[in-house]
KEROMAR-389383 format. One record per residue (C-alpha): residue number from 1; x, y, z. Coordinates in pm, whole numbers, always signed. Example, Ala and Ser with C-alpha at 12.3 -4.5 7.8 and 13.67 -1.06 7.14 Angstrom:
<guvexs>
<kolvo 1; u +1230; v -450; w +780>
<kolvo 2; u +1367; v -106; w +714>
</guvexs>
This chain:
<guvexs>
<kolvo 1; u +13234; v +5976; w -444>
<kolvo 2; u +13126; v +6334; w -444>
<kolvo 3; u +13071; v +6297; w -44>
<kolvo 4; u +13465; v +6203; w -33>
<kolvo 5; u +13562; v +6482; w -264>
<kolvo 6; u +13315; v +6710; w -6>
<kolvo 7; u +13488; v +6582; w +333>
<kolvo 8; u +13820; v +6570; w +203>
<kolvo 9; u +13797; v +6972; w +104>
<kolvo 10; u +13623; v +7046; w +487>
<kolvo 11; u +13955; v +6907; w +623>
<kolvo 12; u +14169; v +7070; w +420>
<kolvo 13; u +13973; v +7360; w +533>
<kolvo 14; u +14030; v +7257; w +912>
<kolvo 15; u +14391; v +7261; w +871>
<kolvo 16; u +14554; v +7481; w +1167>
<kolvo 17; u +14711; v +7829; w +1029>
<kolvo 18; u +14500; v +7890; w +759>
<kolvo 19; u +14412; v +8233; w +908>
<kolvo 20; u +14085; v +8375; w +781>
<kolvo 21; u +13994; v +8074; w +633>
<kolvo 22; u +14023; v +7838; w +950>
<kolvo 23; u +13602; v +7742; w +1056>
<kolvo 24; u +13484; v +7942; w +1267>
<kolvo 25; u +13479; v +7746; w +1705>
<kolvo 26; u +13171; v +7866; w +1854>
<kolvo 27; u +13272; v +7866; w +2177>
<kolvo 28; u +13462; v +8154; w +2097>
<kolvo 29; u +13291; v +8471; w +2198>
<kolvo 30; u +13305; v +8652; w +1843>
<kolvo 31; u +13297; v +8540; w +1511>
<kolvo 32; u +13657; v +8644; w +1376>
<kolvo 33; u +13500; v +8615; w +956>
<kolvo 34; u +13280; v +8869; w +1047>
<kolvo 35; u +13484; v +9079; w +1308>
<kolvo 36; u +13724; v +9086; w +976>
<kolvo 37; u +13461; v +9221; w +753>
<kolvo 38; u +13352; v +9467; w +973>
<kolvo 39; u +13674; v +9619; w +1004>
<kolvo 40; u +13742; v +9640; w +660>
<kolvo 41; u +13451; v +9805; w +628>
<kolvo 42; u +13566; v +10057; w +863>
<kolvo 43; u +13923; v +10123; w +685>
<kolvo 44; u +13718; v +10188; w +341>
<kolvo 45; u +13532; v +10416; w +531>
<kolvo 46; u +13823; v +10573; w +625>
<kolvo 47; u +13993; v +10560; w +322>
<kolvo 48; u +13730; v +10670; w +87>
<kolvo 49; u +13535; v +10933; w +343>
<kolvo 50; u +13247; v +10776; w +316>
<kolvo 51; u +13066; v +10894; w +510>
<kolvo 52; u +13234; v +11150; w +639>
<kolvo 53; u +13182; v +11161; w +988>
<kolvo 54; u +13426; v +10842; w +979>
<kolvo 55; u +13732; v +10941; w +901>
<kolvo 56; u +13635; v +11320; w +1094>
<kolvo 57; u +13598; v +11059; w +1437>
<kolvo 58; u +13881; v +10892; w +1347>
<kolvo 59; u +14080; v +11180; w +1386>
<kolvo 60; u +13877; v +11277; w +1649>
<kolvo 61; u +14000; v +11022; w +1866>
<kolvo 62; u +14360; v +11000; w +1768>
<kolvo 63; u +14408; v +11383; w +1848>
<kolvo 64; u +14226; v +11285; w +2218>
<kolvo 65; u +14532; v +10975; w +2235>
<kolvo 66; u +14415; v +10660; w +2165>
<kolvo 67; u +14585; v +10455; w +1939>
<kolvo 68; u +14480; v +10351; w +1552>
<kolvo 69; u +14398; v +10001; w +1639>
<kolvo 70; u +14160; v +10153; w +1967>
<kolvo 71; u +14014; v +10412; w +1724>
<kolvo 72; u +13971; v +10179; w +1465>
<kolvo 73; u +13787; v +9900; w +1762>
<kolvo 74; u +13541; v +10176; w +1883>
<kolvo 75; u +13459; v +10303; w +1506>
<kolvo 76; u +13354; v +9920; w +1464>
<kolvo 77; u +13161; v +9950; w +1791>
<kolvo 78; u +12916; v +10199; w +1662>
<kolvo 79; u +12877; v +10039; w +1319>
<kolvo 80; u +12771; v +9718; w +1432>
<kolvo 81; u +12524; v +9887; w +1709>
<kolvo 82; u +12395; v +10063; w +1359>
<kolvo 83; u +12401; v +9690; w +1164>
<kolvo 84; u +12214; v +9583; w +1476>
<kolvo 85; u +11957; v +9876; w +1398>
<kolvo 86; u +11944; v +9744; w +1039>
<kolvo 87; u +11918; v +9386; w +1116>
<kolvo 88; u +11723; v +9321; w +1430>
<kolvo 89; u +11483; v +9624; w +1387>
<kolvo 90; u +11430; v +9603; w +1048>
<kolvo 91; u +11556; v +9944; w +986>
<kolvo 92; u +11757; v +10124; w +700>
<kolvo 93; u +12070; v +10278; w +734>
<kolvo 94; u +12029; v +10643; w +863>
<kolvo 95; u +12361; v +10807; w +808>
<kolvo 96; u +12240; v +11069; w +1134>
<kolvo 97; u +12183; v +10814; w +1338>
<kolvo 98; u +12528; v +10632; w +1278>
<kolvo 99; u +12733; v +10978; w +1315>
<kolvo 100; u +12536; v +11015; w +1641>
<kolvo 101; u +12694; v +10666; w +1711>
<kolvo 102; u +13024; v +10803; w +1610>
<kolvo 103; u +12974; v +11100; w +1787>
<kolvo 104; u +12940; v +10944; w +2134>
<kolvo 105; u +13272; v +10762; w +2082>
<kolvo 106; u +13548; v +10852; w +2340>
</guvexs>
């Protein structure tokens, strides 16, 4: 019974418009949960200045004419080039080394 309860929920989750919540198709070429996150992550940066050198290249790039949305994209460039660091190299965060990310942006 609880295998019925189990499937019944998946499909419920696989119901089309469910936004955020639909499953993730691999064949596309980015995982739209986690591009989501990431860009969240980005607007707290933003909102809360943390760090700094956010919101500064954020401005940065709107003064040089690209849009919110563009700024916003590139911003989420650099931080998942500094995840990468984090992740694949085993690294910790090194707040110069993302705001040389940021700093290369446009």
């Amino acid at each position: 019974m609880e295998s019925e309860k189990v499937r019944g929920k998946q499909k419920k989750n696989r119901e089309p418009g469910r936004g955020v919540d639909q499953p993730y198709d691999e064949g596309t070429p980015f995982n739209p949960h986690l591009k989501a996150a990431i860009l969240e992550i980005v607007e707290n940066q933003v909102h809360n200045s943390d760090p700094p050198e956010t919101r500064q290249t954020l401005e940065r790039l709107l003064a040089a004419g690209y849009s919110r949305k563009q700024s916003i994209e590139m911003i989420r460039s650099a931080l998942v080039e500094e995840i990468w660091a984090i992740l694949h190299d085993h690294k910790l965060f090194d707040q110069a080394r993302f705001a040389a990310l940021l700093e290369h942006l446009g």
